[in-house]
Backbone as numpy.savetxt, mean C-alpha at the origin, in Angstrom:
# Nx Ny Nz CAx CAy CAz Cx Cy Cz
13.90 -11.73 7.29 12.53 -11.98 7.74 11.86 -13.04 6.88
11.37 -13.68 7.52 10.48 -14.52 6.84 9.05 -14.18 6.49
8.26 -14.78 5.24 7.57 -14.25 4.49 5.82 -13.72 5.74
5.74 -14.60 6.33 4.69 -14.18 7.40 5.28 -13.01 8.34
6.70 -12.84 8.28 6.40 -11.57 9.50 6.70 -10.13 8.55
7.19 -10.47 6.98 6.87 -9.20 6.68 5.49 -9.08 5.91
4.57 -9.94 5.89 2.91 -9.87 5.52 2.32 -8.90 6.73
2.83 -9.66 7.86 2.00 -9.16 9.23 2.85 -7.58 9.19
3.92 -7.95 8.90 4.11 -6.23 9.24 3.69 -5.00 8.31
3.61 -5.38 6.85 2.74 -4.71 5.86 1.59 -4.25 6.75
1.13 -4.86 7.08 -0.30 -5.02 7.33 -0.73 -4.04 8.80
0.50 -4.72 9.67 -0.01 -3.57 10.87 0.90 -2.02 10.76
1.49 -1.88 10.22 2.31 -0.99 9.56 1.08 0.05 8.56
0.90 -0.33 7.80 -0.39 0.49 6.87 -1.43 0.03 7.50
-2.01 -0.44 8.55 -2.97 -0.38 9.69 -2.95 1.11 10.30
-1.80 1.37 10.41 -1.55 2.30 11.45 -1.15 3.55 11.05
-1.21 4.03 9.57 -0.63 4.66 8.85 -1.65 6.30 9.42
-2.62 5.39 9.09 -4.25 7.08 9.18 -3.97 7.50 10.28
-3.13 7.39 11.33 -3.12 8.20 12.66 -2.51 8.86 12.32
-1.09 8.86 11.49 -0.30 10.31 11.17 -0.95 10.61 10.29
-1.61 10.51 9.20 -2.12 11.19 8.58 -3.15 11.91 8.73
-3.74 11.82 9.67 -5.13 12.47 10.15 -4.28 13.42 11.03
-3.52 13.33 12.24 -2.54 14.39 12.34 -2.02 15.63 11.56
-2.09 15.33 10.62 -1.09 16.31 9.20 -2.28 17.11 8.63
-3.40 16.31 8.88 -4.97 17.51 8.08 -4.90 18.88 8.65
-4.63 19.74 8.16 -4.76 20.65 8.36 -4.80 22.43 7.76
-3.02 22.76 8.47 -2.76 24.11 8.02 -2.02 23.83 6.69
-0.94 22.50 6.42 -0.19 22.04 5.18 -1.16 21.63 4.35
-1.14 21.90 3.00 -1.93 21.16 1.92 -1.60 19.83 2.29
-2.09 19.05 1.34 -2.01 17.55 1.76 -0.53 17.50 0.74
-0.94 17.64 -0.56 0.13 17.24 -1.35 1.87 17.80 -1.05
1.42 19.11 0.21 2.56 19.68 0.57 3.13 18.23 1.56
2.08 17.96 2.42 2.44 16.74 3.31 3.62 15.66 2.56
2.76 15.28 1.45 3.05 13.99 0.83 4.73 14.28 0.71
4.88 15.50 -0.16 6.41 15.82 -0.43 7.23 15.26 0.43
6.77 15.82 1.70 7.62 15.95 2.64 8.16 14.98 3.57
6.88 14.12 3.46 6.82 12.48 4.03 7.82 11.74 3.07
7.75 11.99 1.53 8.64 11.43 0.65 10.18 11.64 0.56
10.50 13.15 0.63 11.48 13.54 0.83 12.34 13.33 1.93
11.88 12.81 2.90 12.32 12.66 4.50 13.01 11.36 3.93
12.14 10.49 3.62 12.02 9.35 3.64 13.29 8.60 2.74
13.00 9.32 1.49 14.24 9.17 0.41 15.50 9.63 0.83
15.59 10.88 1.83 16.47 11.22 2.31 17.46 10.18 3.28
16.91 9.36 4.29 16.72 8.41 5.22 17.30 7.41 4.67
16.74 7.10 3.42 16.98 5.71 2.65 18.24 6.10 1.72
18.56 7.01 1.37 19.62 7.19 0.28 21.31 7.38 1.49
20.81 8.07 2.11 21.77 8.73 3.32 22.11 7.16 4.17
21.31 6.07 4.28 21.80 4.99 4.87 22.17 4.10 4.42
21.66 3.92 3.28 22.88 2.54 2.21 23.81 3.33 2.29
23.95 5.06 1.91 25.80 5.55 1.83 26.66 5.03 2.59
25.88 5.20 4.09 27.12 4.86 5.26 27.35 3.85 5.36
26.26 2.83 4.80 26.70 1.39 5.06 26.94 1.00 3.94
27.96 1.84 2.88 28.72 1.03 1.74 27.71 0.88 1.05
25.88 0.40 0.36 25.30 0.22 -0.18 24.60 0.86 -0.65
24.54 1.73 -1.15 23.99 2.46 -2.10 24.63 2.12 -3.33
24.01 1.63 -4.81 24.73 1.34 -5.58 23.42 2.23 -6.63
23.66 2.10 -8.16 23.12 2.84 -8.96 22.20 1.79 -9.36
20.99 2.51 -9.92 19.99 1.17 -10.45 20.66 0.66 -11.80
19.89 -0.73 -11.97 20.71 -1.43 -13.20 19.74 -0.56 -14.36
18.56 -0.04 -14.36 17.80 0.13 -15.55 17.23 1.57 -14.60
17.53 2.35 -15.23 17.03 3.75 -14.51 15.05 3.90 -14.44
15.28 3.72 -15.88 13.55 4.11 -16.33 12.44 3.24 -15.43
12.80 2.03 -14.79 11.48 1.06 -14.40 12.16 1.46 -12.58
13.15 2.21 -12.41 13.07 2.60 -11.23 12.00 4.05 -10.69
11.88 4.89 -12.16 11.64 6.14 -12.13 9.73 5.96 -12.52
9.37 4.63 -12.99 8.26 4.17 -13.19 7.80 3.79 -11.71
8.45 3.19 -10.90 8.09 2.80 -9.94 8.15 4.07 -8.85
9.13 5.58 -8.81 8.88 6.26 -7.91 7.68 7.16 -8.21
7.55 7.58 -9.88 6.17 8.11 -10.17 4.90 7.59 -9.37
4.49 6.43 -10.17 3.17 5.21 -9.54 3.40 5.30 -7.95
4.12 4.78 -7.27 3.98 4.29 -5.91 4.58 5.69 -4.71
5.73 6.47 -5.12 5.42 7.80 -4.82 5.29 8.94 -5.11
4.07 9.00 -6.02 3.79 10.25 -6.27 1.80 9.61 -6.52
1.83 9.52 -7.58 0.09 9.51 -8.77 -0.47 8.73 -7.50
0.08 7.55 -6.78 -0.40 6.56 -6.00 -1.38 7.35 -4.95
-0.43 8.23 -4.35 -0.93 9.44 -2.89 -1.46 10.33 -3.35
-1.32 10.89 -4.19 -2.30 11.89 -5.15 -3.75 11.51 -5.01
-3.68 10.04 -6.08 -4.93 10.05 -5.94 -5.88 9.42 -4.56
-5.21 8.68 -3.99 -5.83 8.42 -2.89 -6.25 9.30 -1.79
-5.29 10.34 -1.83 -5.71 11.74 -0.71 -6.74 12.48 -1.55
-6.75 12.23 -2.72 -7.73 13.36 -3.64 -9.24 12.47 -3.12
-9.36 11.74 -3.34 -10.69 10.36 -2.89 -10.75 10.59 -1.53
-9.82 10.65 -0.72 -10.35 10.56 0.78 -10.97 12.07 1.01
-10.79 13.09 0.38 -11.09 14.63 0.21 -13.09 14.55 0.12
-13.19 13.49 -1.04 -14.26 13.48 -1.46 -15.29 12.46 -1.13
-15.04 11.71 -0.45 -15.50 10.06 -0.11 -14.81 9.39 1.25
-15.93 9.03 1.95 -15.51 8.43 3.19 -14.43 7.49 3.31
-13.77 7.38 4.54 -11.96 6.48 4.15 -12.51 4.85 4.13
-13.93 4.64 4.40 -14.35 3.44 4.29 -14.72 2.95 2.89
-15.08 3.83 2.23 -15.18 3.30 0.43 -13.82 3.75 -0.25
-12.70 4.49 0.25 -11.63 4.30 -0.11 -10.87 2.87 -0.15
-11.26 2.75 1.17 -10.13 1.38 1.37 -10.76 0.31 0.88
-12.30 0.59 0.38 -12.56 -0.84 -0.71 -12.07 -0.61 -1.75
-12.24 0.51 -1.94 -11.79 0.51 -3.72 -10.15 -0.02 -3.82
-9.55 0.43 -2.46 -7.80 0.32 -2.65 -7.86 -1.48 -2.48
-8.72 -2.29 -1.54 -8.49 -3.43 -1.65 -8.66 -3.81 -2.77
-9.08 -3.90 -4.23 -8.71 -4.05 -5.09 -7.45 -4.40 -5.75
-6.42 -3.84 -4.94 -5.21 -3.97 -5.13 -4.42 -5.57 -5.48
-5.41 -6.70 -4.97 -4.98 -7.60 -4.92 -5.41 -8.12 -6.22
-6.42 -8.28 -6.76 -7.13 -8.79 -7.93 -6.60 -7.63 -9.28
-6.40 -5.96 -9.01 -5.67 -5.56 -10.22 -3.90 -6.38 -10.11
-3.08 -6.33 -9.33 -2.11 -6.81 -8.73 -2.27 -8.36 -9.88
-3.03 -9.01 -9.67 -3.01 -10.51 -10.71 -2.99 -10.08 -12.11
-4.03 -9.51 -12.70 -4.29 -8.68 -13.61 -3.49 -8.12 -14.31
-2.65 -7.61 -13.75 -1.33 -6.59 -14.10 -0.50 -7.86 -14.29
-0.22 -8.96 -13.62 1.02 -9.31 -13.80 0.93 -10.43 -14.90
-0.48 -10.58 -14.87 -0.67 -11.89 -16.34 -0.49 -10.74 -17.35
-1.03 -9.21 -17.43 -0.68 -8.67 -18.81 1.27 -8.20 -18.90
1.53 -8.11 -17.96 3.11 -7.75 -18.04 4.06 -8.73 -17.97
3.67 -9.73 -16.95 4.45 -11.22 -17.09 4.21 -12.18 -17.62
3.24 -12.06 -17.82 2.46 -13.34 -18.38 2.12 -14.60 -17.00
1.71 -14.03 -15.75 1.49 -15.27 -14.93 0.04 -15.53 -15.36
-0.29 -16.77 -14.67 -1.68 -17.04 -14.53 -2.38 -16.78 -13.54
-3.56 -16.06 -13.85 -4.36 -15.70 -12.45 -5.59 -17.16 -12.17
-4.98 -17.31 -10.62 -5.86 -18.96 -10.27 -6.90 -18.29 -9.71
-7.68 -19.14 -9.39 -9.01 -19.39 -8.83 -8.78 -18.82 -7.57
-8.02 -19.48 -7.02 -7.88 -18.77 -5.44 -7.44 -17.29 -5.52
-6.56 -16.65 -6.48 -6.71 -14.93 -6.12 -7.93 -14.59 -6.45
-8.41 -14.62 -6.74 -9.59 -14.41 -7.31 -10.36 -14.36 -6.34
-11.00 -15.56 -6.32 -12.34 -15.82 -5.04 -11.69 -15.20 -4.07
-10.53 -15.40 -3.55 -9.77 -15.24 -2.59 -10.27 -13.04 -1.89
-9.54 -12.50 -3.29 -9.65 -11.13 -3.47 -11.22 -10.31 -3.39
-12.26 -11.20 -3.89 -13.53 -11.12 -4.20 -14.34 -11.21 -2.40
-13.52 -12.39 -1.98 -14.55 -12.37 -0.19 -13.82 -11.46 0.22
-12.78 -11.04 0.59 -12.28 -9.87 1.10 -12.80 -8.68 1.10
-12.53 -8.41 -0.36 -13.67 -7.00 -0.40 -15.42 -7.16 -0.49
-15.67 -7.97 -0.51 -17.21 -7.79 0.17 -17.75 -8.20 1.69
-16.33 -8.63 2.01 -16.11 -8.73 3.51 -16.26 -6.68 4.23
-15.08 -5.82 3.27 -14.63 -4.89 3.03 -15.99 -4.15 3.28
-16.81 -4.56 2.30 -17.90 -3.37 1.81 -19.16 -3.62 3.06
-19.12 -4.92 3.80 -20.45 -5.49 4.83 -19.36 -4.22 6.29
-17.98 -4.48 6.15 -17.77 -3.45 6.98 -18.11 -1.99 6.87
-18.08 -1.47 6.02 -18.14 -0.09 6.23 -19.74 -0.05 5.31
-20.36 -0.56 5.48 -21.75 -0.49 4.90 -22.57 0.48 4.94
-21.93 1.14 7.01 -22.82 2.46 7.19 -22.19 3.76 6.45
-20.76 3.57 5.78 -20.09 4.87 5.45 -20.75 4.88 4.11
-21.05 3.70 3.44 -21.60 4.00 2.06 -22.82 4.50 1.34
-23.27 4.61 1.96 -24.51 5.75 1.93 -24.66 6.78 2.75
-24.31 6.85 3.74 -25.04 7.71 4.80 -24.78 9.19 4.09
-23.54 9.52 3.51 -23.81 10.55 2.67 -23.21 10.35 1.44
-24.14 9.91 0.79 -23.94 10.18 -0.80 -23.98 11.20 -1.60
-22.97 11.62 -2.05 -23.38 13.12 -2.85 -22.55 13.06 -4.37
-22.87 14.19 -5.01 -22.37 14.13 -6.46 -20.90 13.85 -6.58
-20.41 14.42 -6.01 -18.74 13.80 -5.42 -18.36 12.53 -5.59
-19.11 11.75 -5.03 -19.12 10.22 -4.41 -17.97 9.43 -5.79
-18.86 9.95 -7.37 -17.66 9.10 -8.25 -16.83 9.61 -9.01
-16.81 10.98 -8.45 -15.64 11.60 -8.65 -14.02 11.34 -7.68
-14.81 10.96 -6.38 -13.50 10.12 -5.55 -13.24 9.17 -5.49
-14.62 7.81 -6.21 -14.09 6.80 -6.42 -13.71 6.88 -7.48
-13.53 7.61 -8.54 -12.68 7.93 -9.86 -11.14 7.93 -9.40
-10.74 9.12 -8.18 -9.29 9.12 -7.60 -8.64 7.89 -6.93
-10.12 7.27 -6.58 -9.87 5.75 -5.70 -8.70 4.91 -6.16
-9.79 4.72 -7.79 -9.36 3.62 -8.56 -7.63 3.99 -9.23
-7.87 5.41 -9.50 -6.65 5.54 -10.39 -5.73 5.57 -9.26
-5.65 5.73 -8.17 -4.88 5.70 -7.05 -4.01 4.41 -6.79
-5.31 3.71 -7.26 -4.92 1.80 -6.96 -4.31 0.87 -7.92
-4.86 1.56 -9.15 -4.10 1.38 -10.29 -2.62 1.61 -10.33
-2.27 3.11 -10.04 -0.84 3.53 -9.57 0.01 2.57 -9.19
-0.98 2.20 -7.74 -0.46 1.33 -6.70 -0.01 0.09 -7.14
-0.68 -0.66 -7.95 -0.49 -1.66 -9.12 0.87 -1.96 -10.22
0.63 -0.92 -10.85 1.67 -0.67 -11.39 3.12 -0.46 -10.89
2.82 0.72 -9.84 4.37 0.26 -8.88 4.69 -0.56 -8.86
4.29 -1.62 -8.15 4.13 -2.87 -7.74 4.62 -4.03 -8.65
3.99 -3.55 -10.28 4.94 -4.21 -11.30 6.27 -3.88 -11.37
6.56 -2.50 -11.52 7.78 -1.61 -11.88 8.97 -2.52 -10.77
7.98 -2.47 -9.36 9.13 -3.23 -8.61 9.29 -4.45 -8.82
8.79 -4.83 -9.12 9.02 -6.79 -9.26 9.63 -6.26 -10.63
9.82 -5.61 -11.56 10.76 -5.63 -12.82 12.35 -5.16 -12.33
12.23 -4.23 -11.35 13.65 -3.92 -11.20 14.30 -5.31 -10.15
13.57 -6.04 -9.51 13.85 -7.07 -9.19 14.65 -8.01 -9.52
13.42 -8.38 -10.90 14.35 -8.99 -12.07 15.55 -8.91 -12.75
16.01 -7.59 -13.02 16.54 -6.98 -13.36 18.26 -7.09 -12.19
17.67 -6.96 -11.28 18.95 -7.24 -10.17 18.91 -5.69 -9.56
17.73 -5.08 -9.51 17.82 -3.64 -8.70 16.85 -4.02 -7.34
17.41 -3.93 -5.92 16.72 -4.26 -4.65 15.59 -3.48 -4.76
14.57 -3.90 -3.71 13.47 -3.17 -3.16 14.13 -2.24 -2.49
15.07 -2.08 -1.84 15.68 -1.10 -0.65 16.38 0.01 -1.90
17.43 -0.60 -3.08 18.03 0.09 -3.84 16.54 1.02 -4.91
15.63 0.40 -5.04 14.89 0.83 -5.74 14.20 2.32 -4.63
13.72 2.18 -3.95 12.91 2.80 -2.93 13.69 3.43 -2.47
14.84 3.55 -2.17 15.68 4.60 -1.73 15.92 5.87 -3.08
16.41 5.16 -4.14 15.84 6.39 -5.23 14.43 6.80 -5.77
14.00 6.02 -5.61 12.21 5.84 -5.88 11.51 6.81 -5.37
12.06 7.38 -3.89 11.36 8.10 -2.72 11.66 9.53 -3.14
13.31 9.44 -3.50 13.38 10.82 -4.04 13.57 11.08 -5.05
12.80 10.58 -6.21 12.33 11.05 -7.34 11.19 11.16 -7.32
10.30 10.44 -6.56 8.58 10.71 -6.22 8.64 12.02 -5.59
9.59 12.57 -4.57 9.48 13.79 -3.91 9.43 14.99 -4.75
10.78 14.48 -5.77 10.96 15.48 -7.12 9.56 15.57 -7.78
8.98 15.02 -8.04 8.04 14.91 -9.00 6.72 15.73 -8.31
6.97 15.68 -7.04 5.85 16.10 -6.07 5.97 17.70 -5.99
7.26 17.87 -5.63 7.29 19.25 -5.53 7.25 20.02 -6.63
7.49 19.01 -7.93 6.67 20.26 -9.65 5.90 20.30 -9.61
4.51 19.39 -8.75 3.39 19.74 -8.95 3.26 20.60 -8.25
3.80 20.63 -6.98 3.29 21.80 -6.38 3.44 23.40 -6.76
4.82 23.11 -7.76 4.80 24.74 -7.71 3.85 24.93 -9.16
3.68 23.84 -10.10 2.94 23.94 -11.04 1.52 24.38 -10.86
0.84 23.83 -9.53 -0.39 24.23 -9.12 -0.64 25.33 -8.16
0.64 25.68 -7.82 0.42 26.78 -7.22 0.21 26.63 -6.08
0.54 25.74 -5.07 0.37 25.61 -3.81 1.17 26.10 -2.68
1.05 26.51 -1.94 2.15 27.28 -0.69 2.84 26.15 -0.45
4.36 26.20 -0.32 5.01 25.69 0.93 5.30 25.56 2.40
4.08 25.45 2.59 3.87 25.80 4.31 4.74 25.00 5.07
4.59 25.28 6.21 5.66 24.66 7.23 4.79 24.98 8.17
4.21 23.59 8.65 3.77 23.26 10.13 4.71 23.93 11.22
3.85 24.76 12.48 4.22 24.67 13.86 3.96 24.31 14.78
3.57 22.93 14.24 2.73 22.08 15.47 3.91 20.95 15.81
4.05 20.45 17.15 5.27 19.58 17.10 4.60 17.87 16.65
3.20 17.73 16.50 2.15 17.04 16.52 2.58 16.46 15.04
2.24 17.22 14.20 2.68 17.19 12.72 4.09 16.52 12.28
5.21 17.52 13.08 6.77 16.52 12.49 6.79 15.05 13.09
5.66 15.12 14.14 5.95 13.65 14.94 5.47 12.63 14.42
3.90 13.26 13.32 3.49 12.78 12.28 4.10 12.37 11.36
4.97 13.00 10.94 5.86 13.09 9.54 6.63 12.01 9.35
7.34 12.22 10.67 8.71 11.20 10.77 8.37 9.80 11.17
7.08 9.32 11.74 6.36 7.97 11.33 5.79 7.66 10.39
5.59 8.50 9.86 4.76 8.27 7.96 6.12 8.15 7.10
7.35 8.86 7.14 8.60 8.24 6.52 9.10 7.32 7.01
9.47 7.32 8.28 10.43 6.29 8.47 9.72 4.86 8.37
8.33 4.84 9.62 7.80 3.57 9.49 6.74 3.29 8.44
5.72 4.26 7.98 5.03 3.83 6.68 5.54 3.51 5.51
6.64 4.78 5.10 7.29 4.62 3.87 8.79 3.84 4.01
9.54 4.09 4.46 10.98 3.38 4.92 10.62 1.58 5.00
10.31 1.38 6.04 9.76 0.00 6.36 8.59 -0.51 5.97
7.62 0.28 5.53 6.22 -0.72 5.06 6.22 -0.86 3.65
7.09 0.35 3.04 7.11 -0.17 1.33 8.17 -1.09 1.08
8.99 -1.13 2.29 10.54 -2.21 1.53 9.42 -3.79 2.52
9.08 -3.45 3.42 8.16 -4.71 3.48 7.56 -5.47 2.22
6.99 -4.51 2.16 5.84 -5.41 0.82 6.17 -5.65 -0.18
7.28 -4.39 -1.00 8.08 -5.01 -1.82 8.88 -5.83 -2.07
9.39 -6.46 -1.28 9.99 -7.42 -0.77 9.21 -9.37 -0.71
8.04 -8.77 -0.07 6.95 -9.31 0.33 7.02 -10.54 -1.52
6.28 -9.31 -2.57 5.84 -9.19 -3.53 6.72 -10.02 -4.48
8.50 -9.72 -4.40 9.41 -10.68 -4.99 9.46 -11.63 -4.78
8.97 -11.90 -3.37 8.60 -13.20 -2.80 8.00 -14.34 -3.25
6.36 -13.76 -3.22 5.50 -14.60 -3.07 4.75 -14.13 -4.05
4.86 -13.05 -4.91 4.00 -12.80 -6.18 3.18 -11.62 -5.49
2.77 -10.63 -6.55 2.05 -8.93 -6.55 0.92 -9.49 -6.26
0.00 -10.66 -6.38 -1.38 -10.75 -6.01 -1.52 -10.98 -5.10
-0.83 -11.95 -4.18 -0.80 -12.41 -2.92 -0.19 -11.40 -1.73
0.77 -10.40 -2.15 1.22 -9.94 -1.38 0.23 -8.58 -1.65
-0.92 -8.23 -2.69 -1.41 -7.58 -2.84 -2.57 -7.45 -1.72
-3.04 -8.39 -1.32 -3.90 -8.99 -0.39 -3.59 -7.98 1.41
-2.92 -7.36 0.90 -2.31 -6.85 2.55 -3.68 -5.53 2.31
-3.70 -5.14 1.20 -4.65 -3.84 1.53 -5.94 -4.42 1.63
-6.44 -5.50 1.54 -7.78 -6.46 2.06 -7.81 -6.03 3.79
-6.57 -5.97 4.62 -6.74 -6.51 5.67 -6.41 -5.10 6.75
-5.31 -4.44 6.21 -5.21 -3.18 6.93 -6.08 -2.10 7.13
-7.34 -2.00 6.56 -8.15 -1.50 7.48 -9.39 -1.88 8.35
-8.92 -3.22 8.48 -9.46 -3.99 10.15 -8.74 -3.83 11.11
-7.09 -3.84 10.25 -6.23 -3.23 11.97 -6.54 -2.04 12.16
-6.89 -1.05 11.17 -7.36 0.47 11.69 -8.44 0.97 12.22
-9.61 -0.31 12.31 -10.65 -0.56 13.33 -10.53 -0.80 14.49
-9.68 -1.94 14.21 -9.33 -2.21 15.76 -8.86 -1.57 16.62
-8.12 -0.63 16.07 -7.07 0.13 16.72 -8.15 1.98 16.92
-9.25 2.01 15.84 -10.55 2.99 16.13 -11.09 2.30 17.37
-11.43 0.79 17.44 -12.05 0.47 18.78 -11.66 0.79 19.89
-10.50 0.94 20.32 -9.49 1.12 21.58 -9.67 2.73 21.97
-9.27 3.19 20.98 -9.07 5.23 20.78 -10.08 5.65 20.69
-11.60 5.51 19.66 -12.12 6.64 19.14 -13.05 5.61 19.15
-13.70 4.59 20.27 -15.07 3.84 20.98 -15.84 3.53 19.16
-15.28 2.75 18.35 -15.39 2.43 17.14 -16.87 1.11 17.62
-18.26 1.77 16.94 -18.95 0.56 17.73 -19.06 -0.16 16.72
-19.03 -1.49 16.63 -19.52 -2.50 16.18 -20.58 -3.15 16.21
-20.99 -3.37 14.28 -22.77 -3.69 14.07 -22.40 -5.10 13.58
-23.51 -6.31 13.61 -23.65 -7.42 13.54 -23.43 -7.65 11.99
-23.18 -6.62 11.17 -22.78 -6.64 9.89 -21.44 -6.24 9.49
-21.01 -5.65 10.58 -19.19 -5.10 10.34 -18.56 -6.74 10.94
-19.20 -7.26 11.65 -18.19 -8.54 12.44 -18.50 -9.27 11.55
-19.46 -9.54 10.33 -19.68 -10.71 9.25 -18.88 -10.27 8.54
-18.49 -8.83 8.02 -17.38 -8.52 7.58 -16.21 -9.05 7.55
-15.55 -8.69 8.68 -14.24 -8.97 9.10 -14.25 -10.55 9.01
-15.20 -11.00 9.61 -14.96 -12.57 9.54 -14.73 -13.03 7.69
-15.38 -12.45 6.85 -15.51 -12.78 5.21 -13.91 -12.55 4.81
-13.27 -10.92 5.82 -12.03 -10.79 5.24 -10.41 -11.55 5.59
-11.25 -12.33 6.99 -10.66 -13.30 7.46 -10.45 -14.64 6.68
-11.72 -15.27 6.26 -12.03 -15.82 5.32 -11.31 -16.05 4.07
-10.93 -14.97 3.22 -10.29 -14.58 2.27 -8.66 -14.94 2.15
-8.56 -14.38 3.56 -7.58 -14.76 4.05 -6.60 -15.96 3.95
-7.50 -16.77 4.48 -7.39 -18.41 4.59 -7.37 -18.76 3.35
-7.98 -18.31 2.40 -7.93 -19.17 1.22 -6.89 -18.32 0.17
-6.64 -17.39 0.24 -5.30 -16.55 -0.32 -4.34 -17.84 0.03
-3.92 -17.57 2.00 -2.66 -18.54 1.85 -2.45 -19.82 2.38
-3.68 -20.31 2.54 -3.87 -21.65 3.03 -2.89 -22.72 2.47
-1.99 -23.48 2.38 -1.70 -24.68 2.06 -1.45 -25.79 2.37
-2.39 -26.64 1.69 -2.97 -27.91 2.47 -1.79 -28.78 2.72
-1.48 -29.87 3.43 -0.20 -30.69 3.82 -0.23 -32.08 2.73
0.42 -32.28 2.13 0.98 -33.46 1.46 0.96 -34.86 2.78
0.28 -35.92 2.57 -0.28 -36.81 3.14 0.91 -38.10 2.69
1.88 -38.07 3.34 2.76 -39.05 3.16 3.14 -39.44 1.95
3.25 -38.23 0.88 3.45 -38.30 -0.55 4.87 -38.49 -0.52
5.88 -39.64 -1.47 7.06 -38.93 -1.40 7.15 -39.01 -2.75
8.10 -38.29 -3.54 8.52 -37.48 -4.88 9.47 -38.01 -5.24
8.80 -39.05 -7.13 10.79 -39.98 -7.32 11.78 -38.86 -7.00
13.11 -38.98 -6.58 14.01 -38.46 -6.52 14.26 -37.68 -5.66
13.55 -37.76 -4.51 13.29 -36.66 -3.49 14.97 -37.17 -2.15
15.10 -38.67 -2.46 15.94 -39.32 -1.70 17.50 -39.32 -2.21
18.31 -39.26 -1.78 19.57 -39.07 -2.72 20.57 -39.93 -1.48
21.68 -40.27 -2.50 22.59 -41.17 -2.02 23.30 -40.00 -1.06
C-alpha cells in the first residue's frame, strides 16, 4: 500500500471504531471487553504469520513488550476510563494531541526536529477539534470533567509512546505485523492481571450483537488499523502519521450524520473545515518549478 491509502485507512478504520464499541457497553465490564478484543486479535495475528511461515521471534523482546503494554493495554485503559467520565467529544481532543506529543516524543527519544508545520499543523486541527464539539464541552461540566481529562491525557501519552516503542522495533528489524502480533498478546496478558487483580467478573456476553462487535474491533480496528498506522509511522514519521487522530472523529460524525440525524451548527462546519485545514498543511508538498539537481542526470 501506498502511504495515502494506509493514512485514509487509519483514519476511516478508527472513524468507525465507536460503533463496536458502543455495542459492547454494557453487561461486560469494559476492561473485560478490551481483553477480549486483544486476545482475539493477538490470537488472529500470531495464528496467521504461523501458517504463512512468518511468524519469527522479536529481535529485542523488551521494546516489543513496551509497545504491547502502552498501545495494548494503559492506552485503552485510560481512554475508556475518560470516556466513563467525560463526553467522547473532549476525549477525542485530548487524544488529537497525539500528533504534537508524537513530535515531542520523538525529538526526546530520536532526536528528530519538530518543524513548524507539525506544529501549526497539529495546533489548527485541534481547535478545529474543540469549535466541533463545543456543545459537548460544557453542557455538562462536573467535578469529574479533570479527572477524565487526567485518563485522556495519560491515555494519549500511552498512545505516544507505543508509537515510539514501534518505530524502535522497526529499527531494530522487528515488523509492525511481527511486533503487533506479539504485542496484542502480551497487552491481553497484561489485561487479564488486571482484571483478576481488581477483581472484576469474567463475564461472557449473550448477545450475538456484542461478538459481532468484538470480531470488528479485533480483526478490523486492531488487526488492520494498528498494522496500518504503524506502518504508516515507519514511513513517514510518528508526528505526521500521528495526525490520523486529528481527523477520525469527523469520519465518526459523518457517519453520526447518516445513523443517529447528527445536526450540524455553523461552528462544528468551521471546525471541520480548520481540521481540514490542518490537514493541508501537515501534508501539503509544494512542486519543484523546473529545478534540476547537479547529478540528478547520469550517463
Amino acid at each position: 500500500m501506498n502511504n495515502i491509502t494506509l493514512f485514509t485507512t487509519t483514519v476511516l478504520i478508527w472513524g468507525t471504531t465507536w460503533i463496536g464499541i458502543a455495542a459492547q457497553i454494557g453487561e461486560v465490564p469494559i476492561i473485560v471487553s478490551i481483553f477480549f478484543r486483544f486476545a482475539l486479535a493477538g490470537l488472529i495475528m500470531l495464528v496467521g504469520l504461523a501458517l504463512m511461515r512468518r511468524l519469527k521471534r522479536p529481535v529485542f523482546w523488551r521494546f516489543v513488550i513496551a509497545q504491547a503494554l502502552c498501545l495494548f493495554c494503559f492506552n485503552f485503559v485510560g481512554l475508556y476510563k475518560a470516556s466513563a467520565l467525560i463526553s467522547s467529544g473532549l476525549v477525542s481532543i485530548v487524544f488529537s494531541l497525539a500528533s504534537i506529543f508524537n513530535a515531542v516524543n520523538a525529538r526526546l527519544f530520536f532526536g528528530d526536529h519538530i518543524t513548524a508545520r507539525t506544529m501549526v499543523s497539529g495546533c489548527v486541527g485541534t481547535i478545529g477539534l474543540i469549535l466541533v464539539f463545543w456543545r459537548d464541552l460544557f453542557a455538562n461540566f462536573h467535578p469529574g470533567v479533570l479527572q477524565g481529562i487526567g485518563w485522556a491525557v495519560f491515555g494519549t501519552l500511552m498512545f505516544s509512546f507505543g508509537t515510539m516503542a514501534s518505530r524502535k522495533n522497526s529499527g531494530l528489524g522487528t515488523t509492525p505485523v511481527t511486533a503487533n502480533g506479539w504485542g496484542m498478546g502480551i497487552g491481553a496478558l497484561a489485561l487479564l492481571i488486571i482484571i483478576f487483580v481488581s477483581g472484576q467478573p469474567l463475564v461472557l456476553s449473550t448477545t450475538p450483537t456484542y461478538w459481532l462487535a468484538l470480531v470488528y474491533l479485533a480483526v478490523i480496528g486492531s488487526v488492520a488499523g494498528f498494522t496500518a498506522y504503524l506502518v504508516l509511522a515507519a514511513r513517514i514519521g510518528s508526528a505526521r502519521a500521528g495526525y490520523a487522530t486529528v481527523l477520525f472523529p469527523i469520519v465518526a460524525l459523518a457517519i453520526s450524520t447518516v445513523f443517529e440525524d447528527y445536526s450540524w451548527t455553523p461552528l462544528a462546519m468551521i471546525g471541520v473545515s480548520l481540521t481540514i485545514t490542518g490537514n493541508v498543511i501537515m501534508f501539503w508538498q509544494p512542486r519543484a518549478r523546473g529545478v534540476i539537481h547537479e547529478g540528478s542526470v547520469r550517463q
